[in-house]
Each structure stands twice: as structure tokens, then as C-alpha cells.
DRENFI-833289 format. One record per residue (C-alpha): residue number from 1; chain; x, y, z. Coordinates in steps of 0.2 Angstrom, whole numbers, padded with zeros to 4 digits. Layout:
+------+-------+-------+-------+-------+
! resi ! chain !     x !     y !     z !
+------+-------+-------+-------+-------+
!  NUM !     A !     X !     Y !     Z !
...
+------+-------+-------+-------+-------+
This chain:
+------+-------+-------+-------+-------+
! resi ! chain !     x !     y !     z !
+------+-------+-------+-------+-------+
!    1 !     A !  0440 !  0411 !  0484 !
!    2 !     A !  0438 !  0428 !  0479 !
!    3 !     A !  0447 !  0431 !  0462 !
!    4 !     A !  0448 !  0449 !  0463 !
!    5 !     A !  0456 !  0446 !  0481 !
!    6 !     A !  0470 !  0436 !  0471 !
!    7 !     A !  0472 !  0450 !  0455 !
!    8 !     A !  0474 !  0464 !  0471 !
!    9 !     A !  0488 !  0451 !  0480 !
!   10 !     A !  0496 !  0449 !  0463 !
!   11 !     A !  0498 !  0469 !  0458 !
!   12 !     A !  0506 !  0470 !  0475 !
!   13 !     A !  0517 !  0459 !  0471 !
!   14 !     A !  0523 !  0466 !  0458 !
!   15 !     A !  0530 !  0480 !  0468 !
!   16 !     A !  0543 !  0468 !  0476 !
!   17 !     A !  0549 !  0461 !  0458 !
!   18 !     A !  0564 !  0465 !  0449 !
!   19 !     A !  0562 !  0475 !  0433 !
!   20 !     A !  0558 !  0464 !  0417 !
!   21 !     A !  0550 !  0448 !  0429 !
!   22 !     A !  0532 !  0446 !  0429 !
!   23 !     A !  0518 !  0438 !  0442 !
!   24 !     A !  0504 !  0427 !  0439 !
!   25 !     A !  0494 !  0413 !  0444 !
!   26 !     A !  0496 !  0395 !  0437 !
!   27 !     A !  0481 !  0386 !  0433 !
!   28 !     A !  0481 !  0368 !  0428 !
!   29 !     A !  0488 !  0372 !  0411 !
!   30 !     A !  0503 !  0376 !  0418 !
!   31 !     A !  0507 !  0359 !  0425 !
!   32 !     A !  0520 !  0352 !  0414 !
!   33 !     A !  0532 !  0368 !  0415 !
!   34 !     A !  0529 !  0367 !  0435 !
!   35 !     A !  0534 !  0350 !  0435 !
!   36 !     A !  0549 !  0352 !  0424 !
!   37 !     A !  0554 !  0368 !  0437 !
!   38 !     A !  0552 !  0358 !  0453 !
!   39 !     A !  0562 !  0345 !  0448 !
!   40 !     A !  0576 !  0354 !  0441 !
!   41 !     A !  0576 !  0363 !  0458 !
!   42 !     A !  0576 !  0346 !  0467 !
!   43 !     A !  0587 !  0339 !  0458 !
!   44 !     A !  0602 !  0348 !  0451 !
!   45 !     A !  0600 !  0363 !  0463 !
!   46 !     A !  0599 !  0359 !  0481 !
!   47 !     A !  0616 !  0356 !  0491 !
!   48 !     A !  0609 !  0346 !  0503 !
!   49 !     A !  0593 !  0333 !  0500 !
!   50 !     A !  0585 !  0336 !  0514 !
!   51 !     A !  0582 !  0354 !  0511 !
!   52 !     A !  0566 !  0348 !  0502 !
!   53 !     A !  0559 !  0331 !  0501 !
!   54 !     A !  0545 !  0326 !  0488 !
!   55 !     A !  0538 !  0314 !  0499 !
!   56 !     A !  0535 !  0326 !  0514 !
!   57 !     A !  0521 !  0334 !  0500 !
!   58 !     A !  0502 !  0329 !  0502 !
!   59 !     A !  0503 !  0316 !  0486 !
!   60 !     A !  0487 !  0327 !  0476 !
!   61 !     A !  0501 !  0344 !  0477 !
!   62 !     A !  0504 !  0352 !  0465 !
!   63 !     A !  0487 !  0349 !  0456 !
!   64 !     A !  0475 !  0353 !  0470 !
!   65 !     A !  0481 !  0370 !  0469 !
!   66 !     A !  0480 !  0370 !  0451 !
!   67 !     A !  0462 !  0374 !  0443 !
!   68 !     A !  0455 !  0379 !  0427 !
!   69 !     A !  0456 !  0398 !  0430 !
!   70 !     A !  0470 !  0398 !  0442 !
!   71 !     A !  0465 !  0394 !  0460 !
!   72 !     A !  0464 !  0376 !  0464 !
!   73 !     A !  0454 !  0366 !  0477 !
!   74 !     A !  0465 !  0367 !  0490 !
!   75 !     A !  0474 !  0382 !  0490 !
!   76 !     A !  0482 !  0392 !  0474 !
!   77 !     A !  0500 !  0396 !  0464 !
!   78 !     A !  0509 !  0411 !  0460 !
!   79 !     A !  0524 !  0409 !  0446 !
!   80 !     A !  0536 !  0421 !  0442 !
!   81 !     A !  0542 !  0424 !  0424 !
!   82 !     A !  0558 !  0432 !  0415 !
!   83 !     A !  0553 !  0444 !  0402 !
!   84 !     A !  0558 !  0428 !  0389 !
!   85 !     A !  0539 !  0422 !  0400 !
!   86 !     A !  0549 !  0408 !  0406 !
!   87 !     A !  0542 !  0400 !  0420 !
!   88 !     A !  0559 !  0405 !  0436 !
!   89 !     A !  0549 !  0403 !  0452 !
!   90 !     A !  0533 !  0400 !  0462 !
!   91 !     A !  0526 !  0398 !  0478 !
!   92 !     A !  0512 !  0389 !  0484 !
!   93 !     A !  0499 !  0396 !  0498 !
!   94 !     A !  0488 !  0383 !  0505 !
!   95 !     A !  0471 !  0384 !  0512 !
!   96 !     A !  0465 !  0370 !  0523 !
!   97 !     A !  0448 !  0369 !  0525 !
!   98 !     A !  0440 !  0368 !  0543 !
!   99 !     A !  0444 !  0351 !  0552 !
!  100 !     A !  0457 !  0347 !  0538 !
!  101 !     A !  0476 !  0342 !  0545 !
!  102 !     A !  0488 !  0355 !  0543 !
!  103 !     A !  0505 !  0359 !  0553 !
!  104 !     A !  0500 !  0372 !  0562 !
!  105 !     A !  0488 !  0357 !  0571 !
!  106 !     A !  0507 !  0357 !  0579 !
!  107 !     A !  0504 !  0373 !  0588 !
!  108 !     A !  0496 !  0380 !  0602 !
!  109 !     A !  0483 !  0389 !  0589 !
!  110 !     A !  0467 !  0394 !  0601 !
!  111 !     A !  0453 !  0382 !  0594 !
!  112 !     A !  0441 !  0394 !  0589 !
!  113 !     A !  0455 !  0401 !  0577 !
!  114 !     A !  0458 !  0384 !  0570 !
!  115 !     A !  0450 !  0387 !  0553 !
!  116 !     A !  0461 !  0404 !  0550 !
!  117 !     A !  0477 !  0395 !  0544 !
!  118 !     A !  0486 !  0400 !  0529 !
!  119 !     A !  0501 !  0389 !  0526 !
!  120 !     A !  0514 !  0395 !  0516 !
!  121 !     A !  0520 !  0379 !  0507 !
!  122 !     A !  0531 !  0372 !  0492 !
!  123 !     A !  0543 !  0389 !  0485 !
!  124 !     A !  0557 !  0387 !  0473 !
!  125 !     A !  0567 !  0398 !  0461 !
!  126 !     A !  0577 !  0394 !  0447 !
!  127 !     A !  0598 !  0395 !  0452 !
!  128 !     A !  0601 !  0410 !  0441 !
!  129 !     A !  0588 !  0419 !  0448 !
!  130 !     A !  0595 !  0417 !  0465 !
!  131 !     A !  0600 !  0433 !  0475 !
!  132 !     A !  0586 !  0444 !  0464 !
!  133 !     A !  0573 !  0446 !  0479 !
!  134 !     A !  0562 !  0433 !  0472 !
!  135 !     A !  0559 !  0422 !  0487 !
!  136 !     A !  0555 !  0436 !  0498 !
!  137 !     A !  0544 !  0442 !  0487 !
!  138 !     A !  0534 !  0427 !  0485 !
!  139 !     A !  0534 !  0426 !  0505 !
!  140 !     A !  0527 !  0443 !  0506 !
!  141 !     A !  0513 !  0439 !  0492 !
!  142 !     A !  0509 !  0424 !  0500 !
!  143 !     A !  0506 !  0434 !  0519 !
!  144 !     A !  0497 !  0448 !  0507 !
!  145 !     A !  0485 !  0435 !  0501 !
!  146 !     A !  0483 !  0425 !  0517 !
!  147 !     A !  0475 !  0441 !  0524 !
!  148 !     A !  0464 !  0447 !  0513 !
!  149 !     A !  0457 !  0430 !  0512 !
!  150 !     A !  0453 !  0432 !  0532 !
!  151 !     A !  0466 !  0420 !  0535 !
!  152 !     A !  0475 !  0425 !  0553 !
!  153 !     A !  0487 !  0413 !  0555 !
!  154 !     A !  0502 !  0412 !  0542 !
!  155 !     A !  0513 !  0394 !  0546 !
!  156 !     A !  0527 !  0386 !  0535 !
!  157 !     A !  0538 !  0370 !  0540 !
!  158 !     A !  0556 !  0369 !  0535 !
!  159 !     A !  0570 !  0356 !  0538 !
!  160 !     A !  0579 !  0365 !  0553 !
!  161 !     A !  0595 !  0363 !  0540 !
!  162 !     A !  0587 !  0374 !  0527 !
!  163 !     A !  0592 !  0394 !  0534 !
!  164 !     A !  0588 !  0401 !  0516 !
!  165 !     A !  0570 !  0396 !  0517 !
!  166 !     A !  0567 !  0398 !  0536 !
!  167 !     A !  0581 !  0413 !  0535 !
!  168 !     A !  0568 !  0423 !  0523 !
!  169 !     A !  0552 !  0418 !  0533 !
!  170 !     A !  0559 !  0423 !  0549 !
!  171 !     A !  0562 !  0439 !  0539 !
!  172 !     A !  0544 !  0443 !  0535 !
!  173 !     A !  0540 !  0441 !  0555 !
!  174 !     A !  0535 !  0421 !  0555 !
!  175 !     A !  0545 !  0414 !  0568 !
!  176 !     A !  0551 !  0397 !  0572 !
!  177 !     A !  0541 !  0389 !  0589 !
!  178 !     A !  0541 !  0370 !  0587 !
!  179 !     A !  0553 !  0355 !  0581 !
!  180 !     A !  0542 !  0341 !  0575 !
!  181 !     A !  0543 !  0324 !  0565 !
!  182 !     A !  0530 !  0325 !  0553 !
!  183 !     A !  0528 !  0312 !  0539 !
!  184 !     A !  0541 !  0299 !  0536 !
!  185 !     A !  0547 !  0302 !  0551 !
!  186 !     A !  0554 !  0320 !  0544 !
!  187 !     A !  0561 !  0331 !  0556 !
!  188 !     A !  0552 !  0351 !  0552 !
!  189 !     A !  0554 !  0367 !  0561 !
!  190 !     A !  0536 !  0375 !  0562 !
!  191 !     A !  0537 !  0394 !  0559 !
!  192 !     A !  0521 !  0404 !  0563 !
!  193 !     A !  0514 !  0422 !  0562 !
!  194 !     A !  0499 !  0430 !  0569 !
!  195 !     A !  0493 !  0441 !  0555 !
!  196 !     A !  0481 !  0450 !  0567 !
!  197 !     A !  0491 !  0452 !  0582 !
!  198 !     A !  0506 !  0464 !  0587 !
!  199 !     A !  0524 !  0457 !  0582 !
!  200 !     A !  0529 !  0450 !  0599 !
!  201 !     A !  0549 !  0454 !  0606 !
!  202 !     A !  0561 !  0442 !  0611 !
!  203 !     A !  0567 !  0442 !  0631 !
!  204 !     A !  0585 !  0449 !  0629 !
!  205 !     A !  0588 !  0438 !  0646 !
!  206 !     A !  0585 !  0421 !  0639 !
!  207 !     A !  0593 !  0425 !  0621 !
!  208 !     A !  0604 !  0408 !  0615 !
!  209 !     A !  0614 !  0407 !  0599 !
!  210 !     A !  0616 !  0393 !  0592 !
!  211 !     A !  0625 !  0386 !  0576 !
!  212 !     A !  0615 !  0380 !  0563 !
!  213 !     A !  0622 !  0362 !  0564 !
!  214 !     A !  0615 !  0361 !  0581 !
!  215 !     A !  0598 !  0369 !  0578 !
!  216 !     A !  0592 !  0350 !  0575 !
!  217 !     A !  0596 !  0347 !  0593 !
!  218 !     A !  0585 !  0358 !  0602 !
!  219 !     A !  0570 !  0351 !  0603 !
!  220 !     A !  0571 !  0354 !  0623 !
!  221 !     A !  0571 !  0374 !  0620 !
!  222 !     A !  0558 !  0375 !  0608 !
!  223 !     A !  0550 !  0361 !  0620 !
!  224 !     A !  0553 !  0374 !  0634 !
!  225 !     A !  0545 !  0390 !  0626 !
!  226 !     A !  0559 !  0397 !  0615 !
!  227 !     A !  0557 !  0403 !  0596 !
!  228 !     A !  0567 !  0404 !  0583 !
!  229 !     A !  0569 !  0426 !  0578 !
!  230 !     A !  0584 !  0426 !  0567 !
!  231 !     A !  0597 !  0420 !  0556 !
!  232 !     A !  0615 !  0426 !  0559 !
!  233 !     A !  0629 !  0427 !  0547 !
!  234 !     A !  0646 !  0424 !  0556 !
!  235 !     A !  0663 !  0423 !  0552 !
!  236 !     A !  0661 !  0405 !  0559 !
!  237 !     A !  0646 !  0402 !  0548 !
!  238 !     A !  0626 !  0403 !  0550 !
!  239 !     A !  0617 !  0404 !  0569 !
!  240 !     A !  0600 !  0405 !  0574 !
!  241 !     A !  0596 !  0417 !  0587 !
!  242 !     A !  0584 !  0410 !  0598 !
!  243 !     A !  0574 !  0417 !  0614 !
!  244 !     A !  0556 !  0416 !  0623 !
!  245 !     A !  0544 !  0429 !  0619 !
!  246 !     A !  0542 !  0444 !  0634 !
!  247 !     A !  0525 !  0442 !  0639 !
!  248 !     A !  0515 !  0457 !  0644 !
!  249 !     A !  0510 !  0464 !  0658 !
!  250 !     A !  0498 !  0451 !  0668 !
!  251 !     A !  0500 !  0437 !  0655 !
!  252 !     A !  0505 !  0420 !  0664 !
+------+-------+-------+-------+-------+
């Protein structure tokens, strides 16, 4: 990987931060302190377990993403730093190598474009960093990076129950397409953006809103060609605005 490439996504970054917090990557030095962040998010942050489950993770991450000089063997780290240099928040983009398993292996991907994945992994910020921007901004770094690496295929996977995570990557144009058990049975909604293509619409006629305790359920709609465009803040509490994608003109 082109380390220049990664200096260029950082510096961009850096446009979405907050005054005072800071971007870098993480390199293997850097592994105690991640540690110590993820499990303070896992454990005393997250109302509800199921929003992130350690053994959903491949069991070499984080440290195949960690290298010497930043960039690991299979994929690569951003953190985020207070102006104390306190480690507050990273995100993970992975890279998988041609013929390697990754979700988007659960989507309709054309084979020949098999090999352009970038998936958008493990991203945590500290609680009193919450509400600064910080997650969007390591989604947007992450899709900055994806395509200048030539990778046209941005995908994530998120507990359908989890609307901050899927919330902000529905935000940055991913979309949720597919419900899918993936490892220990875990139930994940499979988000997915074509970095090269233009940004599809929904089809007003089929839109559905449905509350998020129910997003679980719908298997059958997603099943049935529906995505998942938006999150919805109402009085009566968070929905996800689902619909199939208009097709153009000629497209069966």
C-alpha cells in the first residue's frame, strides 16, 4: 500500500475534525492503548451487547492491521487524539486480498469486481467524545482511502439494532441491502456503496417505514430487493426508511 496515498487520506481528514483532535495511523506500537480503548468501549459504554460482539472479529484483528510503520497485513488504522494525545477513537478499514472471504461475499458484487472491496470495519469513540463528528469523520476517511487505493466497493456490517453506526454510514451514501447470519450465528445488516458508480434513488412507490425494533424482522424485504436509505428520528422513537432502488431506463 501506497503510504503517501494514506499521508493524503489523513490530511483530508483532518478537515472533518473538531479543533484541538488530531489524526494518525496506529502501527503495532500502539497496541496496548487500542486495546485498552476497545475494551472500555465494549464494556462500560455500549447500552446494549449486541451492538458490537468481540467474537464476530476475525481472531488475528486488531494486529493484522497493525504494522511497524502503520499499515498492517491486512488492512490499516486510523486513531484520533485529544490535544492531551490521548488515544479517543479509531476506525479500521480492511483490505481483503483477492479470493479472501469478506462480507460483501453476501452481495450481488459482479465477479470481476470481486477483488475492489473495501470494508469498513471495527470504529469506536470514547463516550465523552460522543456528539463531536468523530465517527463521521472516520467513515468519510475510511471511503477517502478506499478510493484512492482503487478499491470500488465500500461495505460494512452492523447488528440491525445498532442505528448510530448503520445511522452514520447510511449517511455517507452506503446503504443497507441484505440481512445475513454471519459467524456464531450473528445476525448483520450488510451496508454497501459503489464508490464508482452514480448514487442510486429510492422508488417513492415502494417506500416502507419501519421501527427499529422491527428492522430485525425483515429479512423477506431486503430478500425481495429493498435497501435500507435512512434513519428517522420520531416522536415515537428511531425508524429505518426502506425502499427498492428506481432502476433506469431499460435495466431489468
Amino acid at each position: 500500500m501506497s503510504w503517501q496515498l494514506h499521508q493524503d487520506a489523513l490530511f483530508r481528514l483532518a478537515a472533518f475534525l473538531p479543533a484541538g483532535v488530531s489524526g494518525r495511523l496506529l502501527s503495532s506500537a500502539d497496541a496496548e492503548v487500542l486495546a485498552g480503548l476497545r475494551l472500555e468501549v465494549v464494556t462500560r459504554q455500549l447500552a446494549d451487547p449486541n451492538c458490537y460482539r468481540l467474537e464476530a472479529e476475525s481472531p488475528d484483528f486488531p494486529a493484522s492491521h497493525l504494522g511497524e510503520a502503520g499499515p498492517g497485513e491486512k488492512g490499516v488504522i486510523a486513531g484520533l487524539f485529544d490535544p492531551a494525545r490521548v488515544l479517543i477513537g479509531y476506525a479500521a478499514l480492511t483490505l481483503p486480498r483477492p479470493g479472501e472471504y469478506s462480507r460483501a461475499d453476501l452481495l450481488d458484487l459482479p465477479a470481476d469486481q470481486r477483488h475492489l472491496v473495501a470494508y469498513l470495519a471495527s470504529a469506536m469513540v470514547r463516550a465523552d467524545w460522543q456528539n463531536h463528528g468523530l465517527h463521521h469523520a472516520l467513515v468519510e476517511w475510511r471511503l477517502i482511502l478506499a478510493g484512492a487505493l482503487g478499491r470500488r466497493h465500500a461495505v460494512s456490517a452492523v447488528w440491525p439494532g445498532n442505528h448510530q453506526s448503520w445511522g452514520h454510514l447510511v449517511a455517507h451514501g452506503l446503504r443497507g441491502k441484505k440481512l445475513a447470519r454471519v459467524e456464531k450465528g450473528l445476525l448483520r445488516l450488510v451496508l454497501h456503496r459503489d464508490l464508482a458508480a452514480p448514487a442510486p434513488l429510492p422508488d417513492p412507490s415502494s417506500l416502507q417505514v419501519i421501527p427499529l425494533a422491527l428492522l430485525a424482522d425483515q429479512m423477506a424485504l431486503f430478500d425481495g430487493g429493498y435497501w435500507l436509505w435512512r434513519r428517522l428520528r420520531q416522536p415515537e422513537g428511531i425508524q429505518a426508511e426502506l425502499a427498492r432502488p428506481l432502476r433506469e431506463e431499460g435495466e431489468s
